[in-house]
C-alpha positions in Angstrom: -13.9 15.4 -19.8 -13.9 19.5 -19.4 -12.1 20.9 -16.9 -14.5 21.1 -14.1 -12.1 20.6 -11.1 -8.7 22.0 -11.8 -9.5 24.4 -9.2 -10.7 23.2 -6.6 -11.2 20.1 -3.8 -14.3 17.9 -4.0 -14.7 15.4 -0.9 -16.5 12.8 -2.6 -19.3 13.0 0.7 -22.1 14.0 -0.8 -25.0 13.5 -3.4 -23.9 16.5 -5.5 -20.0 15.1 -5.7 -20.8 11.6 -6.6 -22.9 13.2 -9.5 -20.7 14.8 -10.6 -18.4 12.4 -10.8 -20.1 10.1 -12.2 -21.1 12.5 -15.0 -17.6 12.9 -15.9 -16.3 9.4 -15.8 -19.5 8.5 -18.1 -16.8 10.2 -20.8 -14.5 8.1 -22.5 -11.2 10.0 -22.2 -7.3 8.7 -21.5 -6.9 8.0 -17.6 -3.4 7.6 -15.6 -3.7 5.3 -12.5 -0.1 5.8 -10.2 0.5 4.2 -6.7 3.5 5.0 -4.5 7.3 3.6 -4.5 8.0 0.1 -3.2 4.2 -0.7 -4.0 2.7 -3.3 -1.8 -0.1 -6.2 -2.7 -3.1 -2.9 -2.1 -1.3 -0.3 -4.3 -0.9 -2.9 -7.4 -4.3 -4.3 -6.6 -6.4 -1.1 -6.5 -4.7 0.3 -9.6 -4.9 -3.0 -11.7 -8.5 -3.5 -10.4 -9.6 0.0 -11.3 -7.7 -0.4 -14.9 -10.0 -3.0 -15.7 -13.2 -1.7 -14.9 -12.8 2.0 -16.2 -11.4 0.1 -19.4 -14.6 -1.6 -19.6 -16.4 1.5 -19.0 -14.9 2.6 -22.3 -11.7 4.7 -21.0 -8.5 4.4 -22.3 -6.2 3.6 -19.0 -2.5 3.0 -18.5 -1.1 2.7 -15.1 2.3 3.6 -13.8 4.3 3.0 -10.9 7.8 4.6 -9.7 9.7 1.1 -9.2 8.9 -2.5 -9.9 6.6 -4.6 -7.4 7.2 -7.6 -5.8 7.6 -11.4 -7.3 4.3 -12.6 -5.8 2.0 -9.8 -7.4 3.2 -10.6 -10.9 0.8 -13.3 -11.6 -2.3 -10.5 -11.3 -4.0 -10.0 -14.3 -2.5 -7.2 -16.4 0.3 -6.8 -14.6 2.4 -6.8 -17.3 0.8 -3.9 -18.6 2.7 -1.9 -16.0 4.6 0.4 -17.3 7.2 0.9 -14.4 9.4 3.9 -13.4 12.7 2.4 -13.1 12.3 -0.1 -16.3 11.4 3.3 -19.2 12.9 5.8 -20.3 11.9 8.8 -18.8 10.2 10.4 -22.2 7.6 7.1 -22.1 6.5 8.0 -18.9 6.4 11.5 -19.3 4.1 10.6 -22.5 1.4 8.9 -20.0 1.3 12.2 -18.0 1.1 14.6 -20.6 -1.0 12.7 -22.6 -3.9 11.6 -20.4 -6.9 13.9 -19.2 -7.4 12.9 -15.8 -4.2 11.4 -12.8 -5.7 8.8 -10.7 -3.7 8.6 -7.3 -4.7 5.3 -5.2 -2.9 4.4 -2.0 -0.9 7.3 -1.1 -1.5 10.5 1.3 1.5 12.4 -0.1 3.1 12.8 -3.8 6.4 12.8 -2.2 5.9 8.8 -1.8 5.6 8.5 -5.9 9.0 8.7 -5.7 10.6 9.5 -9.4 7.1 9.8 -10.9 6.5 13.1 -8.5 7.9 15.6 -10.5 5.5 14.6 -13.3 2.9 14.7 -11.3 3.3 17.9 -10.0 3.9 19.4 -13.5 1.2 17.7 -14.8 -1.8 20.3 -14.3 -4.2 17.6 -14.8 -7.2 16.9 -13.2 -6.6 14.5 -10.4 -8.4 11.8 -7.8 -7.4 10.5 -4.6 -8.6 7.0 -3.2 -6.7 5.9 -0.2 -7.0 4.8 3.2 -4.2 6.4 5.1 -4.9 8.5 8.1 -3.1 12.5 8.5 -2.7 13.1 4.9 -3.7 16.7 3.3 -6.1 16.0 0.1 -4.1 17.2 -2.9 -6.0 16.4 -5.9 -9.6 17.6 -7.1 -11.5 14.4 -6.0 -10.7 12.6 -3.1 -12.3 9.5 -1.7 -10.5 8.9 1.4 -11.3 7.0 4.9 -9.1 5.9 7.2 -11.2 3.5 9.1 -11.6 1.2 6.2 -8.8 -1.8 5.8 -7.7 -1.2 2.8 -7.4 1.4 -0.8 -8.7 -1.6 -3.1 -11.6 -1.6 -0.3 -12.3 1.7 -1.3 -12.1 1.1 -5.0 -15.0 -1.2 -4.8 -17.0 0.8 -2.9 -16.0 4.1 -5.3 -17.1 1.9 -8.0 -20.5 0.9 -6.2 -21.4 4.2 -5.1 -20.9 5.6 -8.5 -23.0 2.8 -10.1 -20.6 1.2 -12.6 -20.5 -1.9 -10.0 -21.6 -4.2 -13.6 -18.3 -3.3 -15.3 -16.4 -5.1 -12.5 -15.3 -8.5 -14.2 -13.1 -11.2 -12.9 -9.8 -9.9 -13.5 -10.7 -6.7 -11.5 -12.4 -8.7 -8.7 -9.6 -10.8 -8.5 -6.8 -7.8 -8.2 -8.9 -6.0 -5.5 -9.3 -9.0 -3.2 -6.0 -9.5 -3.6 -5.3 -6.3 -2.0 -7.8 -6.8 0.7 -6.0 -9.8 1.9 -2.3 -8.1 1.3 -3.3 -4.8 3.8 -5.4 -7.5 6.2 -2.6 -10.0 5.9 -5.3 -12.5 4.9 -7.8 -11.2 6.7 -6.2 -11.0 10.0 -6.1 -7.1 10.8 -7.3 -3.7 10.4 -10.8 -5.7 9.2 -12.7 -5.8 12.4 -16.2 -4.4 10.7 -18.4 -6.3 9.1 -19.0 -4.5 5.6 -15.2 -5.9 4.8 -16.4 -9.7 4.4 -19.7 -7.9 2.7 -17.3 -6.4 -0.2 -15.0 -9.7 -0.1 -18.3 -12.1 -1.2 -19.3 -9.7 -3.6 -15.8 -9.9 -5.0 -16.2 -13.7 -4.9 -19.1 -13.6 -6.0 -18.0 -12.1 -9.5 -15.3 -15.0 -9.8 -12.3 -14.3 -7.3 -10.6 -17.1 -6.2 -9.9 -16.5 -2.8 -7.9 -20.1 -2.0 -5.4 -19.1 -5.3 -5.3 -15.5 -3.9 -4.1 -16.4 -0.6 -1.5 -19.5 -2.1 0.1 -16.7 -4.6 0.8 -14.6 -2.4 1.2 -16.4 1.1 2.3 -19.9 -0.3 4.8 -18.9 -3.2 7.8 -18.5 -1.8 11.8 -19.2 -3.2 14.0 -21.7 -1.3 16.3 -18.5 -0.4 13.3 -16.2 1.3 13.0 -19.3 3.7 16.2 -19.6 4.6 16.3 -15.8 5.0 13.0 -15.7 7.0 14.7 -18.8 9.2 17.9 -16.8 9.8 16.3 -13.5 10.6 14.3 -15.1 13.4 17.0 -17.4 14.7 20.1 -15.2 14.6 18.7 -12.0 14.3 15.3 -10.8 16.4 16.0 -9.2 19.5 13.1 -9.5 22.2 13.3 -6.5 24.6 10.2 -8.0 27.1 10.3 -5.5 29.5 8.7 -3.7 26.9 7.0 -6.0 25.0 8.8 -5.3 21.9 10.8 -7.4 19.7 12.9 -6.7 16.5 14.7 -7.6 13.4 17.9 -5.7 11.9 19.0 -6.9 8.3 21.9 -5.6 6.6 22.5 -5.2 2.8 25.0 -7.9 3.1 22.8 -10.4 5.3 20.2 -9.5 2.7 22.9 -10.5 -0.1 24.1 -13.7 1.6 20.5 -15.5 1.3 20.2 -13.6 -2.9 17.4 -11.3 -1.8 15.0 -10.0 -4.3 12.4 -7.3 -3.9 9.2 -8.1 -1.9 11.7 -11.5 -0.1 11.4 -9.7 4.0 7.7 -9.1 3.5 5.5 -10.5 6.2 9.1 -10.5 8.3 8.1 -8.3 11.1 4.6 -9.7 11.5 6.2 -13.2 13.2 7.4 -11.4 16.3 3.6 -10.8 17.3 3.2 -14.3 17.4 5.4 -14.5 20.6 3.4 -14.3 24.0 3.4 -10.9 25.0 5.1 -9.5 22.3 2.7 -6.0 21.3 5.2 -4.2 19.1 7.5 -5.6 16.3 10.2 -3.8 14.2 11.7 -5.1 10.8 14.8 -2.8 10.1 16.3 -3.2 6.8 19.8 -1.7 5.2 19.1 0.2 1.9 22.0 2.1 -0.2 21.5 5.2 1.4 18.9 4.8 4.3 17.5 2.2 7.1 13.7 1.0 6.1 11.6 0.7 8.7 8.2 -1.6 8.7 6.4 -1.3 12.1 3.2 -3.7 13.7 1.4 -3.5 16.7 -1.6 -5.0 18.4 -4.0 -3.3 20.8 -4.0 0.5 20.7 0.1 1.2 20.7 0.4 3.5 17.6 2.8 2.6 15.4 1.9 5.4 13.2 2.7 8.1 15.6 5.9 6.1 16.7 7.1 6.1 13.3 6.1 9.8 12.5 7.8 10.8 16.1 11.2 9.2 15.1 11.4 7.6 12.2 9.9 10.2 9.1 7.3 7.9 8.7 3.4 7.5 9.3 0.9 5.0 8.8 -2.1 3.1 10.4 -2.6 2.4 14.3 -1.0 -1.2 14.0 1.2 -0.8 10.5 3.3 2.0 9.6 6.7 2.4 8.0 9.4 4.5 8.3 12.9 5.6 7.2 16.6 6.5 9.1 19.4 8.6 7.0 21.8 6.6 9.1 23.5 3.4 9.5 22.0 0.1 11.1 23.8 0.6 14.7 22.6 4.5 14.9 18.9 3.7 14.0 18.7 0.6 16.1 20.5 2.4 19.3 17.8 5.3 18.6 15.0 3.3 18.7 16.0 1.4 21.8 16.5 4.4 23.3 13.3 5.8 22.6 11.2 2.9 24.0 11.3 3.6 27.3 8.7 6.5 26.6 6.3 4.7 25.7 7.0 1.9 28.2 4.0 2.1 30.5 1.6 2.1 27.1 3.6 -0.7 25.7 3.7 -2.5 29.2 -0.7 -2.2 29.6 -1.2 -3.8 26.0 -2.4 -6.8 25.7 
């Protein structure tokens, strides 16, 4: 690839920006893919999926991430081709960046969510695309394919894919790691998938050779005997239902988290049982780290959970998921977000 877009921003919008891109990634040349820390079922699936069609386009690609993923992810295909942050030493990764020619970022709005691989990136100087689906960001690469309205980032790989015409390199293994981050962002198709072009790009997926039954099982339906017990506890001992607000919330310590031998990607899906309680329109899943609270927010309706998070809580987000963080201990960020609730009572209160 030359060096077309060091300089500048290109909103992949029109005509003249898809062919261009497409003339460039006709070029066989060494591609990065990195995703964001703590990377979900959408951040693994959109890199993984777009590894294995630009590899079958002819590019050599390696993908990185800042820390490891979850258990239930593993089983996708090339997944142990990851090289991950935490796991290298830091001249291995610093190899991927300084040898590739173009940094692919998918599923992040910011580089400060890569975590320990944002100093390389910002060093890099390489030429650089964005696909994500996060709302409020500030493009900061030369390509960016970005919309906010659409469920998901491995969404938006397919349809970058499509639009640029390689849609024949997409092979089982890649159709298989984007639908399974379809179903991780829509927890199996349940939210933020109300359009109809969502279930278009899923049965072309499945129409290529994803299994959609052994998506769902690996990651819904594989489960250890000690996240159950954990998942009974929180909800028995430890959510708090506030219904004069509709609101209802879990608090998990590092210890409670210890007690039940917790491992990475154990709470997910927590804070989406509260919503299944009549009435309840906001949930809360607070959870101890080693030097902050975590916060994962859901909401139905049109309470923004985004905007809460980014109010209080240094976070951001979609409409009805966002996350967020507290430099405090459980008691202070718990106390502050009771106390904040009653400002957003009456919108709370009128959701349905």
């Amino acid at each position: 690839m030359q060096n077309k877009i060091t300089d500048r921003k290109l909103s992949l919008n029109t005509e003249l920006g898809w062919s261009e891109a497409r003339e460039e990634f006709l070029k066989p040349c060494k591609i990065l893919i990195i995703t964001h820390k703590n990377p979900d079922g959408d951040a693994v699936g959109s890199a993984l999926g777009l590894k294995w069609i630009l590899g079958r386009i002819g590019h050599t690609v390696n993908v990185a991430i800042p820390d490891d993923s979850p258990l239930f992810l593993k089983w996708l295909p090339g997944h142990n081709e990851i090289v991950v942050n935490d796991r290298k030493m830091t001249a291995d990764i610093s190899t991927l960046f300084n040898e590739c020619d173009l940094i692919i970022c998918a599923d992040f709005n910011t580089p400060e969510r890569l975590g320990g691989l944002e100093p390389l990136y910002r060093e890099s100087g390489k030429r650089t695309l964005l696909i994500d689906h996060h709302p409020n960001g500030d493009p900061f690469t030369g390509y960016n394919f970005i919309d906010p309205t659409k469920g998901s980032t491995s969404e938006l790989v397919y349809l970058f894919i499509e639009k640029m015409n390689f849609a024949e390199h997409i092979g089982v293994e890649a159709a298989t790691c984007l639908l399974a981050g379809i179903m991780t962002d829509t927890v199996g198709l349940k939210v933020n998938c109300s359009y109809p072009e969502v279930f278009e790009t899923v049965a072309a997926l499945m129409r290529i050779g994803a299994d959609k039954d052994r998506i769902y099982h690996e990651i819904y339906n594989t489960h250890s005997a000690n996240r159950m017990r954990l998942l009974g506890y929180s909800l028995s001992k430890n959510m708090k239902i506030l219904p004069e607000y509709k609101t209802a919330y879990i608090a998990l310590t590092i210890s409670e988290l210890n007690s039940y031998h917790h491992r990475k990607g154990d709470t997910e899906g927590f804070v989406n049982y509260p919503l299944a309680i009549a009435g309840i329109v906001f949930s809360v899943l607070f959870t101890e780290q080693n030097d902050h609270i975590k916060l994962s927010l859901r909401s139905t309706g049109d309470f923004p959970a985004n905007k809460f998070a980014q109010k209080y809580f240094l976070g951001g987000g979609h409409l009805n998921a966002a996350g967020g963080r507290f430099p405090g201990t459980m008691k202070e960020a718990v106390d502050r977000f009771e106390s904040v609730l009653d400002e957003y009572k009456e919108l709370l209160t009128s959701n349905r």
